[in-house]
DODRENBA-813639 format. One record per residue (C-alpha): residue in one letter; x, y, z. Coordinates in Angstrom, 1 decimal. Example, Ala and Ser with C-alpha at 12.3 -4.5 7.8 and 13.67 -1.06 7.14 Angstrom:
<pts>
+-----+--------+--------+--------+
! res !      u !      v !      w !
+-----+--------+--------+--------+
!   A !   12.3 !   -4.5 !    7.8 !
!   S !   13.7 !   -1.1 !    7.1 !
+-----+--------+--------+--------+
</pts>
This chain:
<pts>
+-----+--------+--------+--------+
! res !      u !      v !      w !
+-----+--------+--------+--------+
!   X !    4.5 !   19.6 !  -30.8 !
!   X !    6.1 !   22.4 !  -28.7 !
!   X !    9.3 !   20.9 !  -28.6 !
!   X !   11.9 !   22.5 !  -25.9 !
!   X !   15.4 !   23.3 !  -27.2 !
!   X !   17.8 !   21.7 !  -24.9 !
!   X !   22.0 !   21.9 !  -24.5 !
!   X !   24.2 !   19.3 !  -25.2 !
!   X !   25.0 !   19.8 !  -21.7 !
!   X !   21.6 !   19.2 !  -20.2 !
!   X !   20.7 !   16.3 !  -18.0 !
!   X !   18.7 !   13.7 !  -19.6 !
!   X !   17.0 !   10.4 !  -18.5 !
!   X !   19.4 !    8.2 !  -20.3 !
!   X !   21.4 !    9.6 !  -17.3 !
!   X !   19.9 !    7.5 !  -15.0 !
!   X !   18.9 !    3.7 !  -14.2 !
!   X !   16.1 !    2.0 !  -17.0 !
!   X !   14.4 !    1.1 !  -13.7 !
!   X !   14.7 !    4.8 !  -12.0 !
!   X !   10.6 !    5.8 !  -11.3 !
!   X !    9.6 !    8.8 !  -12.8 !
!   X !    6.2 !   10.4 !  -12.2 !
!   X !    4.0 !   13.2 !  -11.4 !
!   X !    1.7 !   13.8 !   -8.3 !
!   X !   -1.9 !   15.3 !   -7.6 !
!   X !   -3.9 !   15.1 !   -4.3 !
!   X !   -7.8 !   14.9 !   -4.4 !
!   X !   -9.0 !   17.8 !   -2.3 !
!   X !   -6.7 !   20.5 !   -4.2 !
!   X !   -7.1 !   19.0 !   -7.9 !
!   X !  -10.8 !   17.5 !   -7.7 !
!   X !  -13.6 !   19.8 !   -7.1 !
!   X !  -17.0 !   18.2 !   -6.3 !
!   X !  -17.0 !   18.4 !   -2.9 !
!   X !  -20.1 !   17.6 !   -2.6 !
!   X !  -20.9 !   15.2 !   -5.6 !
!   X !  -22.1 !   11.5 !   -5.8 !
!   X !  -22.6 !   10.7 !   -1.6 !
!   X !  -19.3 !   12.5 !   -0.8 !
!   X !  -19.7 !   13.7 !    2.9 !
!   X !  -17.8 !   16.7 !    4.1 !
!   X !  -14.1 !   17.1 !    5.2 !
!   X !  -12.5 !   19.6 !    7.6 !
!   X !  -11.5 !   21.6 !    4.7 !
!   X !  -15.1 !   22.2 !    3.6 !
!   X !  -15.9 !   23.8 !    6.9 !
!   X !  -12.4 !   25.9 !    7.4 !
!   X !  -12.6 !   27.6 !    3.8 !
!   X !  -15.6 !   29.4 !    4.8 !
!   X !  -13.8 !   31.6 !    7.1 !
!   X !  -11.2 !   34.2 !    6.4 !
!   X !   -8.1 !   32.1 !    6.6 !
!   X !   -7.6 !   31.5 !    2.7 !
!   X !   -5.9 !   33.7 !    0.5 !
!   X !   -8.7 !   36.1 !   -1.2 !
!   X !  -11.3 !   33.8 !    0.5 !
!   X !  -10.8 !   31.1 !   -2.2 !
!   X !  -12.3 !   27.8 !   -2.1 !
!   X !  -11.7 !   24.2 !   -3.1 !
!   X !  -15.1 !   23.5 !   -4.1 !
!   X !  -14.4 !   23.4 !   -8.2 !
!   X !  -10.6 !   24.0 !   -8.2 !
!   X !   -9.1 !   22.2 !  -11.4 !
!   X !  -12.4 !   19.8 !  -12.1 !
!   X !  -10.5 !   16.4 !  -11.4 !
!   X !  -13.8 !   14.8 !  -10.7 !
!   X !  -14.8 !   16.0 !  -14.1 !
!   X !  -12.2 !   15.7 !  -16.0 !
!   X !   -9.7 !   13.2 !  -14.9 !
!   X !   -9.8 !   11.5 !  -18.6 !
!   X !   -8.5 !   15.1 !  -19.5 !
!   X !   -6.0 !   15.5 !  -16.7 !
!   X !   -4.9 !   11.1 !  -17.4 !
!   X !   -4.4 !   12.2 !  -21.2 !
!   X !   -2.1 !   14.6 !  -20.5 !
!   X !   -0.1 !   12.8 !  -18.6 !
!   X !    0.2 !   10.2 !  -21.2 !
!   X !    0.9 !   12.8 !  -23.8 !
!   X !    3.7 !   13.9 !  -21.7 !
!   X !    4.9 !   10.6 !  -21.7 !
!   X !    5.0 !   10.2 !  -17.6 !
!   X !    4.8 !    6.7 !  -16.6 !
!   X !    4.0 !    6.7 !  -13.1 !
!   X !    0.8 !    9.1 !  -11.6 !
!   X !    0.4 !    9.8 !   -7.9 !
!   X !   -2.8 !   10.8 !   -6.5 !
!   X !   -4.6 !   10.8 !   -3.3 !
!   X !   -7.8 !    9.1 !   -2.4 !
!   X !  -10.9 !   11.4 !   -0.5 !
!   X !  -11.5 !    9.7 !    2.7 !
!   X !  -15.2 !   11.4 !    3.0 !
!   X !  -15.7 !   10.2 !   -0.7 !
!   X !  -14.9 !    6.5 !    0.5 !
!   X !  -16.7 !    6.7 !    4.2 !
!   X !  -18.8 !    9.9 !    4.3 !
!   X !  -19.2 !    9.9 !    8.2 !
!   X !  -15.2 !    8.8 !    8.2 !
!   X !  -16.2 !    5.5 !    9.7 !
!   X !  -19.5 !    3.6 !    9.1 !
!   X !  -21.2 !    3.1 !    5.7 !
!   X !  -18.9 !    2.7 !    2.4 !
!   X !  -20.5 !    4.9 !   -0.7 !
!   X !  -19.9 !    2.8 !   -3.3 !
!   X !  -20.0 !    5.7 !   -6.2 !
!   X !  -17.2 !    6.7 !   -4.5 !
!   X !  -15.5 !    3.8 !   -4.8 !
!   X !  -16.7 !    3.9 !   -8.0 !
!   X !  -15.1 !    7.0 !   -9.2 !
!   X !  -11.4 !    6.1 !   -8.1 !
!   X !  -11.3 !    2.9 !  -10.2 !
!   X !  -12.7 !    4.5 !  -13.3 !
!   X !   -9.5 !    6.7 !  -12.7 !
!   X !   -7.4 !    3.7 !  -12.1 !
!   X !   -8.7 !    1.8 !  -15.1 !
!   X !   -8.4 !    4.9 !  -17.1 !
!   X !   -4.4 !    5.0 !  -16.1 !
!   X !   -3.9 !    1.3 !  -16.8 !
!   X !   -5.5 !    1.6 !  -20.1 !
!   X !   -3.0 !    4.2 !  -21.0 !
!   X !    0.0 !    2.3 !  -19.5 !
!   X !    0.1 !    4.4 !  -16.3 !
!   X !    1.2 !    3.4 !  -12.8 !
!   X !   -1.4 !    4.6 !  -10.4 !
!   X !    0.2 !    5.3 !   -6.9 !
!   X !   -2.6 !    5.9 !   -4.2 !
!   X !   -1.9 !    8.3 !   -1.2 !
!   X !   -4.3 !    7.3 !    1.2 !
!   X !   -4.2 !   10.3 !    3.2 !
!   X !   -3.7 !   13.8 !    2.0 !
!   X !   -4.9 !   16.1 !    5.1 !
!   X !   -8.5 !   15.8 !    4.1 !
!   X !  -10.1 !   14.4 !    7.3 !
!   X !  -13.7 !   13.3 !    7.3 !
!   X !  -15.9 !   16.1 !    9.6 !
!   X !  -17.5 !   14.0 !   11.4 !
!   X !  -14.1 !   12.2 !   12.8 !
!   X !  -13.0 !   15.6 !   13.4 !
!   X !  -16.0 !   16.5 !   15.3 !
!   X !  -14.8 !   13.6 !   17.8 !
!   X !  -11.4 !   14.9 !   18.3 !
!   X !   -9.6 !   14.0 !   15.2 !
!   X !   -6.1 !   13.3 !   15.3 !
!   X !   -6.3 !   14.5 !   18.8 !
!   X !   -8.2 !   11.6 !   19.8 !
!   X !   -6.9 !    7.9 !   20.0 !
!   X !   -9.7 !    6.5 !   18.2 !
!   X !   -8.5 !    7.6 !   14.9 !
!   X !   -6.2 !    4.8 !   14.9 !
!   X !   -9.5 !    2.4 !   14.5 !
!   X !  -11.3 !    4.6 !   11.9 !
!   X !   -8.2 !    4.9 !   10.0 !
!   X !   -7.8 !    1.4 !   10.2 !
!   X !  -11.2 !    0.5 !    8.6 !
!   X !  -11.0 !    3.2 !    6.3 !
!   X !   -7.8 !    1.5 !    4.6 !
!   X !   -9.1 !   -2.1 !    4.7 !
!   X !  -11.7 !   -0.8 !    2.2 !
!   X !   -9.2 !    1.0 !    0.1 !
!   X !   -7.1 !   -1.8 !   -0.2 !
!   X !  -10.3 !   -4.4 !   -0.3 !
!   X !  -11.2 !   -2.5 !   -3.7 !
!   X !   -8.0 !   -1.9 !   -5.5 !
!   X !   -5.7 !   -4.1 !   -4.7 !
!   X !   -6.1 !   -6.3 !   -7.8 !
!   X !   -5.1 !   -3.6 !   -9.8 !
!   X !   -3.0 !   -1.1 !   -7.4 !
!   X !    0.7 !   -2.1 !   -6.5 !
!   X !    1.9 !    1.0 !   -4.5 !
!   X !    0.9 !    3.1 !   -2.0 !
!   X !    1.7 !    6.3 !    0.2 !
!   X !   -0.1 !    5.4 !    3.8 !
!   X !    0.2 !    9.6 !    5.0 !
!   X !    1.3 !   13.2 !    2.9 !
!   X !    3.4 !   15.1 !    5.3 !
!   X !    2.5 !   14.3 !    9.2 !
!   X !    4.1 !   16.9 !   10.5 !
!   X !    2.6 !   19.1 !    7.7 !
!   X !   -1.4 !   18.3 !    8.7 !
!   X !    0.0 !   17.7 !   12.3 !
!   X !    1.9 !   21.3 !   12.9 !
!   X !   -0.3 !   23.6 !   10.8 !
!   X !   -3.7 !   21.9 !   11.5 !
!   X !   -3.0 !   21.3 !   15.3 !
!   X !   -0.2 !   23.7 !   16.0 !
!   X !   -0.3 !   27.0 !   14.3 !
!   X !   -3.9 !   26.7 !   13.2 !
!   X !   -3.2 !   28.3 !    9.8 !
!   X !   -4.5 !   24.8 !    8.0 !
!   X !   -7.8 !   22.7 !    8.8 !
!   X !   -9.3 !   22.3 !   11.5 !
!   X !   -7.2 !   25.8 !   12.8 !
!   X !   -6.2 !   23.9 !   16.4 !
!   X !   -3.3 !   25.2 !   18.5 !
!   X !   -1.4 !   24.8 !   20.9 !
!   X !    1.1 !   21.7 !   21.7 !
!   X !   -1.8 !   20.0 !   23.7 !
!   X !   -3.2 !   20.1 !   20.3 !
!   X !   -0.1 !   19.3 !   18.2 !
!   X !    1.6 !   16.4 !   20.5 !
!   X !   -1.4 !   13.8 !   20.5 !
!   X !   -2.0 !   14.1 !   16.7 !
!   X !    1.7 !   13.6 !   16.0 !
!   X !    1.9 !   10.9 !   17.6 !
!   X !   -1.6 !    9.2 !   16.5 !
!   X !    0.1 !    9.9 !   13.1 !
!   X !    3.3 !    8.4 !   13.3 !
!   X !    1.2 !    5.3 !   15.0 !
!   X !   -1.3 !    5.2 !   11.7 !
!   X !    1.7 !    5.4 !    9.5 !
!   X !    3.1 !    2.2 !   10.9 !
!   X !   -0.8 !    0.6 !   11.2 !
!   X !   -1.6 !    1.6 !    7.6 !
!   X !    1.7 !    0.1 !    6.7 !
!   X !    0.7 !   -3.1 !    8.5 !
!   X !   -3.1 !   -3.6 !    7.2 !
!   X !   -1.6 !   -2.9 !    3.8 !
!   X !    0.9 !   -6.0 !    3.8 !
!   X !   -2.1 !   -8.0 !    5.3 !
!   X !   -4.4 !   -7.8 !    3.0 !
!   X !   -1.7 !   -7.6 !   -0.2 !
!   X !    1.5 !   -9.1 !    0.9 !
!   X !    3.1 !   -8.1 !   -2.4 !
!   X !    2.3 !   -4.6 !   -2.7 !
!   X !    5.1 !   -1.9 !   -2.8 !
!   X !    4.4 !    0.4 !    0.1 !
!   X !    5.9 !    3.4 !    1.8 !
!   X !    5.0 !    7.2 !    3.4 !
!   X !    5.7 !   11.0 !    2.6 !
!   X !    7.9 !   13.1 !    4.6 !
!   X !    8.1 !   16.9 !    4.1 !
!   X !   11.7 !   17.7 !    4.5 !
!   X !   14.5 !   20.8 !    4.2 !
!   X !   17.8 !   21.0 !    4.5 !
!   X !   18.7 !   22.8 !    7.6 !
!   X !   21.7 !   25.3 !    7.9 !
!   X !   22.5 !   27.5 !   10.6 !
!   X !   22.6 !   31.9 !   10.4 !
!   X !   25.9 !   31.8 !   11.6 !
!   X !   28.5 !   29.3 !   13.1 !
!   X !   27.7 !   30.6 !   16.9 !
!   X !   27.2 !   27.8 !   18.9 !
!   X !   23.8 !   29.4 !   19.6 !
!   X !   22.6 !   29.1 !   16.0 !
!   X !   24.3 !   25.8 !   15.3 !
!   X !   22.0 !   24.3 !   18.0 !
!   X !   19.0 !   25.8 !   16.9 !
!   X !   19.5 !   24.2 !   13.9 !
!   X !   19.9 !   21.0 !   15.2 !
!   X !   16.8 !   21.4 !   17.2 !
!   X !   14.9 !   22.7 !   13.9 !
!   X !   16.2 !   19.7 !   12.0 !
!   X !   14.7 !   17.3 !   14.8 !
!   X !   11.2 !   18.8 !   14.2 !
!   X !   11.0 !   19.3 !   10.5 !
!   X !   13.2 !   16.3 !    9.8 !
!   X !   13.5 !   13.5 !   11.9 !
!   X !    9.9 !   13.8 !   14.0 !
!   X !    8.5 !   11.0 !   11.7 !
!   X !   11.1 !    9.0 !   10.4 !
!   X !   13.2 !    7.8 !   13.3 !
!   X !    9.6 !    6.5 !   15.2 !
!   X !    9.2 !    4.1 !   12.1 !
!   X !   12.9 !    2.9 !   12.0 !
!   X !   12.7 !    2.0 !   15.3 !
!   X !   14.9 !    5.2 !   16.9 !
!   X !   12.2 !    7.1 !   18.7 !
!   X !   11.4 !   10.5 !   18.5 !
!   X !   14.6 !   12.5 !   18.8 !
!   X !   14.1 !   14.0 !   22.3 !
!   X !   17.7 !   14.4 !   23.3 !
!   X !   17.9 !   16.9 !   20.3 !
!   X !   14.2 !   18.7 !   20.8 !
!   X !   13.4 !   18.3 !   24.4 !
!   X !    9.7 !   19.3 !   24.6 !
!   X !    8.8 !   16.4 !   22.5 !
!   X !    9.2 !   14.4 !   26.2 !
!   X !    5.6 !   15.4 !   26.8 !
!   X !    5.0 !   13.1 !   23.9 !
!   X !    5.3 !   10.0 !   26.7 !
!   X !    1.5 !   11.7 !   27.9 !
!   X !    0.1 !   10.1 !   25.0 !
!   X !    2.0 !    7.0 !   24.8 !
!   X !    0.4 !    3.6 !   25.8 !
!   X !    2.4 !    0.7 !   26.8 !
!   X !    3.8 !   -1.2 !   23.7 !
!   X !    3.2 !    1.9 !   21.3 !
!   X !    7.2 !    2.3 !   20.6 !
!   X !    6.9 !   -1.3 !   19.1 !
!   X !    4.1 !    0.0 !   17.3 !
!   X !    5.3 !    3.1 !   15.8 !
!   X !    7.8 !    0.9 !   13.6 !
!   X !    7.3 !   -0.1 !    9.8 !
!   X !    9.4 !   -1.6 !    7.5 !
!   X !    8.7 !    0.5 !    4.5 !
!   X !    9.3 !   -0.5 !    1.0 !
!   X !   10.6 !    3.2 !    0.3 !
!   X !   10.7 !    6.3 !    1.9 !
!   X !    8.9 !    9.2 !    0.0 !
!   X !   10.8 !   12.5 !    0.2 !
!   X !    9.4 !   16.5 !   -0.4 !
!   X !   11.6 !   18.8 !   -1.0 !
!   X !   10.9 !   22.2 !   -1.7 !
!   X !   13.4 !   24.6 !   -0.7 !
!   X !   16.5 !   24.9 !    2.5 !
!   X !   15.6 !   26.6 !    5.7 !
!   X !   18.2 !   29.2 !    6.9 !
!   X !   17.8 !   28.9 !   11.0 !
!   X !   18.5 !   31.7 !   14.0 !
!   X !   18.5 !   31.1 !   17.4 !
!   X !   15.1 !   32.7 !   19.1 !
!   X !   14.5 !   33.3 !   22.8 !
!   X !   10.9 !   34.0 !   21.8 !
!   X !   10.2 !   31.2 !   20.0 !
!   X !    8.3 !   28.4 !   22.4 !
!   X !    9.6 !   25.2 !   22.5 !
!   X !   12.3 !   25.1 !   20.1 !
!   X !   13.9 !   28.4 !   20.4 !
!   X !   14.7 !   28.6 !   17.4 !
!   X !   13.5 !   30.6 !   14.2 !
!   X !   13.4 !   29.9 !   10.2 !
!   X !   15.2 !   33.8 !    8.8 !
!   X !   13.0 !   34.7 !    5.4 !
!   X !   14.5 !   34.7 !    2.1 !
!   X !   13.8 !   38.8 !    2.5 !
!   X !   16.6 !   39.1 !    5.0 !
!   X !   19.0 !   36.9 !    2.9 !
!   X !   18.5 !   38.4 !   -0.3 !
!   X !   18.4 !   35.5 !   -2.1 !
!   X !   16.8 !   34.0 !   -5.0 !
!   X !   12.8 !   32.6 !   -4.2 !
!   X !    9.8 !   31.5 !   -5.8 !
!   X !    6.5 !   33.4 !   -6.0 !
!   X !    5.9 !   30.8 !   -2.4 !
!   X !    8.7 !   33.2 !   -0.8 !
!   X !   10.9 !   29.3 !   -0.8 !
!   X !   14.7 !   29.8 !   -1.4 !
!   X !   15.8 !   28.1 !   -4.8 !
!   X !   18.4 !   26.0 !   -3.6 !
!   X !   18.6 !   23.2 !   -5.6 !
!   X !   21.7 !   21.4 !   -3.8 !
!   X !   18.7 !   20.9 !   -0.6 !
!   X !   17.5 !   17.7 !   -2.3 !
!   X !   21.1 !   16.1 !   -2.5 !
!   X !   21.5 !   17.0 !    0.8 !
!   X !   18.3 !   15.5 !    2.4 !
!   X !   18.4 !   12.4 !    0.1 !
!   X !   21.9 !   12.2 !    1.7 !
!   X !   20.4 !   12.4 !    4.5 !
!   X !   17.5 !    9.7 !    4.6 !
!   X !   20.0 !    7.6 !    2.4 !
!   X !   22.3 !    6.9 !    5.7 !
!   X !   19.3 !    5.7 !    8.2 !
!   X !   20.3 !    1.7 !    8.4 !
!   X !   16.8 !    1.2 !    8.0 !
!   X !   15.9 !    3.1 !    4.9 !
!   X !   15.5 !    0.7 !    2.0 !
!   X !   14.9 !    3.0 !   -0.9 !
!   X !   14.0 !    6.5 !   -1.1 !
!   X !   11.4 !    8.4 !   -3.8 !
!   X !   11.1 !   12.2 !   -4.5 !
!   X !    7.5 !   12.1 !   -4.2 !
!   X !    6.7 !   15.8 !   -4.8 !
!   X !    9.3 !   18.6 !   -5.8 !
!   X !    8.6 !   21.7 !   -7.8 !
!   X !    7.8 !   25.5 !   -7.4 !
!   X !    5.4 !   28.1 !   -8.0 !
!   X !    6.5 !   31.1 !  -10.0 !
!   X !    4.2 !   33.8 !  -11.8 !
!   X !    2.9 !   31.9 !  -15.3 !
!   X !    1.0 !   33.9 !  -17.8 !
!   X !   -0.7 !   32.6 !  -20.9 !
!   X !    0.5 !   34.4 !  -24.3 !
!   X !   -0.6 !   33.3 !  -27.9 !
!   X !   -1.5 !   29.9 !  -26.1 !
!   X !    1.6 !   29.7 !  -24.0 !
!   X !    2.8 !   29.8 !  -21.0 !
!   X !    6.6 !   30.3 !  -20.9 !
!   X !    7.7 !   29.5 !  -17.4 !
!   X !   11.9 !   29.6 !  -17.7 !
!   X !   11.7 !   29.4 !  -14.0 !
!   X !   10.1 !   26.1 !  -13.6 !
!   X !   12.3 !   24.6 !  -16.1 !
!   X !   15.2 !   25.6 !  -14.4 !
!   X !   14.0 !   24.8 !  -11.4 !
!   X !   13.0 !   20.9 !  -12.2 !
!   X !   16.0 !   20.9 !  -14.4 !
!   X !   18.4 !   21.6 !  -11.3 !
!   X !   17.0 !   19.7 !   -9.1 !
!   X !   17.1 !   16.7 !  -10.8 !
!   X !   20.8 !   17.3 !  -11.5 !
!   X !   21.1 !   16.9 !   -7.5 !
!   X !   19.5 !   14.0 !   -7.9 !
!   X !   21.4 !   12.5 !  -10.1 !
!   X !   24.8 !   13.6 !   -8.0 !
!   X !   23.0 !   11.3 !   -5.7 !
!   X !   22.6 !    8.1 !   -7.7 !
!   X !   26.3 !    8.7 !   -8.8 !
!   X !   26.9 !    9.0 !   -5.0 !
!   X !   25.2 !    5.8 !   -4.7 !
!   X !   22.7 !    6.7 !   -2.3 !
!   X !   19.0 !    5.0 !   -2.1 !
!   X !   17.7 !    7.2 !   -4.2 !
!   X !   15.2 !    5.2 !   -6.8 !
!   X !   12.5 !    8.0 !   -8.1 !
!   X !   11.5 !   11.3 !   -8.8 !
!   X !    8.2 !   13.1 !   -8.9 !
!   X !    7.2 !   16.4 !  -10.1 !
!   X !    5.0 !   18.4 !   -8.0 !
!   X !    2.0 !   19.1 !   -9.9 !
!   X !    0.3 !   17.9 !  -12.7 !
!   X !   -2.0 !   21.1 !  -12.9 !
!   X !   -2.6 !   24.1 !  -11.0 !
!   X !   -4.6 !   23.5 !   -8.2 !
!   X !   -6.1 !   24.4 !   -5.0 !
!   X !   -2.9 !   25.3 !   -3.1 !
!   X !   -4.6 !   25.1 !    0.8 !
!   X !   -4.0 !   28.6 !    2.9 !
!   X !   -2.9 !   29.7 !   -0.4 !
!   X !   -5.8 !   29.3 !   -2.6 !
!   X !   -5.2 !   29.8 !   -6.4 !
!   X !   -2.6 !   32.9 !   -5.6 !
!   X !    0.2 !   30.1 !   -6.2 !
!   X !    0.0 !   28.0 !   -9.3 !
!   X !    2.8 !   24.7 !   -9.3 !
!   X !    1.7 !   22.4 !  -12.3 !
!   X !    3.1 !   21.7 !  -15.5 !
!   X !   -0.4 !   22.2 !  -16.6 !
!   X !   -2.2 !   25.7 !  -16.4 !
!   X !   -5.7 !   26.0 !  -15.4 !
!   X !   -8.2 !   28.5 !  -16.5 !
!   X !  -10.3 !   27.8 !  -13.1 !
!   X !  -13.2 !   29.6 !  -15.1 !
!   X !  -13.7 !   27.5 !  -18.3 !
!   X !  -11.4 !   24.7 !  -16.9 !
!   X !   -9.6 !   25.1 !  -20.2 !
!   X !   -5.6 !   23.1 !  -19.4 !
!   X !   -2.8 !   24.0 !  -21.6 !
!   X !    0.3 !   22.7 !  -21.3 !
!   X !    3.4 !   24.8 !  -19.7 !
!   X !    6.8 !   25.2 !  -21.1 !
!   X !    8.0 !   23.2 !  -18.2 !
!   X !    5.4 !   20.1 !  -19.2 !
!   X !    6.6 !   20.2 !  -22.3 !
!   X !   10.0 !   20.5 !  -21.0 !
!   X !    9.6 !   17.3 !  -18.8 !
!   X !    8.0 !   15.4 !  -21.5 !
!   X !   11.0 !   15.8 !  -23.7 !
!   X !   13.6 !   14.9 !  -20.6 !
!   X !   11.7 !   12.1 !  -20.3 !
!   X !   11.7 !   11.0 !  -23.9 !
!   X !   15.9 !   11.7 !  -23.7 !
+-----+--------+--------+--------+
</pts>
């Protein structure tokens, strides 16, 4: 059905290990809907749509109808022929108050979605948390506040308490400095904090549960495969001034190497980004041993590269990100530069940390302007997009770097945070009125990659 007419030239899976990990990736508070349904409590992003920050005042509350129809959504991955799904679990659906009393339909619901994938010969990989914080923990601080490290605790033991007989992999955190910088920082995502008396606590509470999740994890299921997301971008300087070629560098220490080098062991990268010496207000002693975790694998997402100026008028790091306007160069409907060569470079990148054992492209794709014609959705841009990427990616496994698997970015069109519905990323279009999914050109596309 719908087959895609590919070039001799094309990339194909055959390309690439038996054993390489392909997949596909969801989160629950963009994808599910039901924010209210079956004992779920509330989550910061119930109580920050409701002002004016979201693109045409959108909402999360039905979005694609996961809840509903995750047998739909599960089918069409299968149909697709993707072996491994990645989606995230809703804290406030596990622990309504964040940390007290377990609601078991919520527990419920997640393993009729992991039995569904296992009964169709899917690998289910569980993000634990994907920026949707409990209210109530938020109402106490949040990440600001210390304590989360003992809610989040408790809140994984009963994750892993109820799937671990039947889940093998896990993603402890989405993005840190994602949920950290735009929640705490910039205020432009839930709960809308600011300022770095904001941002440096919840960094670093982060980058302490990322090694604690890592840790309860093993506990409880010694032989489960488990790692964490960092959102990355390969950094290049405006010009080769000196000034720009250190704002770079201190660019690249925030966006790229904030997270990672805690949990190898390296610290944060202070010499390069000096502010982030105020992080030692917040540290108890011991929390440096604490910060590390020996990850199974490292997830990567990649979206775009980041073109970097020096800025006077920029606090902190002096240093700004030039838009894709200015350069004149090719973007997605996202205003992200296409530049596939950025996910070579950052696997590259991760590959050479002496601590890194394997990396995975957990989310990479793009939002461009789909339309639905005579049942279709012809998005050329997508498929070139994946298409490219994964090229890079495969420049990598020749290169022999630890580069081990590859997920799209999404399975449907979703709730797409500040963004609301204006930006649509799956391989799957969604009607958001009648729920109605058909199949892209780039699903279709993907499917018949995979089946190369």
């Amino acid at each position: 059905m719908n087959p895609i007419v590919t070039r001799q030239d094309q990339i194909a899976s055959s390309d690439f290990d038996s054993s390489f990990i392909w997949g596909v990736s969801t989160s629950a508070l963009q994808s599910e809907g039901n924010h209210k349904a079956d004992g779920k409590g509330p989550n910061i992003w119930d109580e920050f749509v409701q002002g004016k920050k979201i693109k045409n005042q959108d909402k999360h509350y039905h979005s694609s109808g996961f809840y509903q129809h995750f047998k739909k959504d599960i089918d069409l991955v299968k149909e697709l022929g993707i072996p491994n799904f990645r989606f995230s679990i809703s804290w406030a659906r596990i622990i309504p108050d964040g940390y007290g009393g377990v609601n078991q339909k919520g527990i419920d619901f997640y393993m009729q979605v992991i039995d569904y994938c296992l009964d169709n010969n899917i690998v289910p990989w569980i993000t634990l948390y994907h920026w949707d914080l409990p209210l109530a923990l938020e109402r106490k601080g949040g990440w600001v506040n210390r304590e989360i490290l003992i809610w989040f605790e408790a809140y994984v033991r009963v994750c892993i308490n109820a799937y671990k007989h039947k889940v093998k992999h896990w993603i402890v955190l989405n993005e840190p400095l994602v949920f950290t910088g735009a929640g705490y920082f910039a205020g432009i995502h839930a709960p809308g904090k600011k300022h770095l008396k904001n941002f440096l606590p919840a960094a670093h509470h982060a980058a302490l549960c990322q090694a604690l999740g890592y840790r309860v994890i093993k506990e409880i299921q010694p032989n489960s495969l488990v790692g964490t997301t960092f959102s990355c971008s390969h950094i290049t300087p405006y010009s080769m001034k000196e000034k720009d070629l250190k704002a770079a560098h201190r660019m690249d220490a925030l966006l790229n190497r904030l997270f990672i080098e805690p949990s190898l062991g390296l610290g944060y990268p202070i010499e390069s980004l000096p502010v982030l010496n105020k992080m030692k207000h917040y540290m108890n002693p011991g929390d440096e041993a604490l910060l590390k975790a020996d990850f199974d694998f490292i997830g990567i997402q990649i979206y775009t590269r980041e073109v970097v100026a020096n800025s006077l008028f920029t606090p902190y790091v002096r240093a700004k990100l030039v838009p894709v306007h200015q350069r004149k160069v090719h973007h997605t409907k996202m205003s992200w530069e296409v530049y596939p060569a950025s996910i070579y470079e950052i696997i590259k990148k991760i590959s050479a940390y002496k601590g890194v054992k394997k990396i995975i492209v957990t989310e990479n794709g793009a939002s461009f302007h789909d339309e639905v014609f005579l049942g279709r959705v012809e998005d050329l841009d997508r498929i070139h997009f994946i298409e490219k990427h994964i090229e890079q990616v495969h420049k990598a496994v020749l290169e022999n770097h630890k580069i081990e698997g590859y997920f799209v970015w999404s399975l449907t069109d979703n709730f797409e945070w500040a963004e609301g519905y204006e930006q649509r990323f799956g391989l799957v279009y969604i009607d958001y009125d009648s729920k109605e999914r058909i199949i892209k050109n780039s699903g279709f596309w993907y499917r018949d990659f995979l089946r190369s």
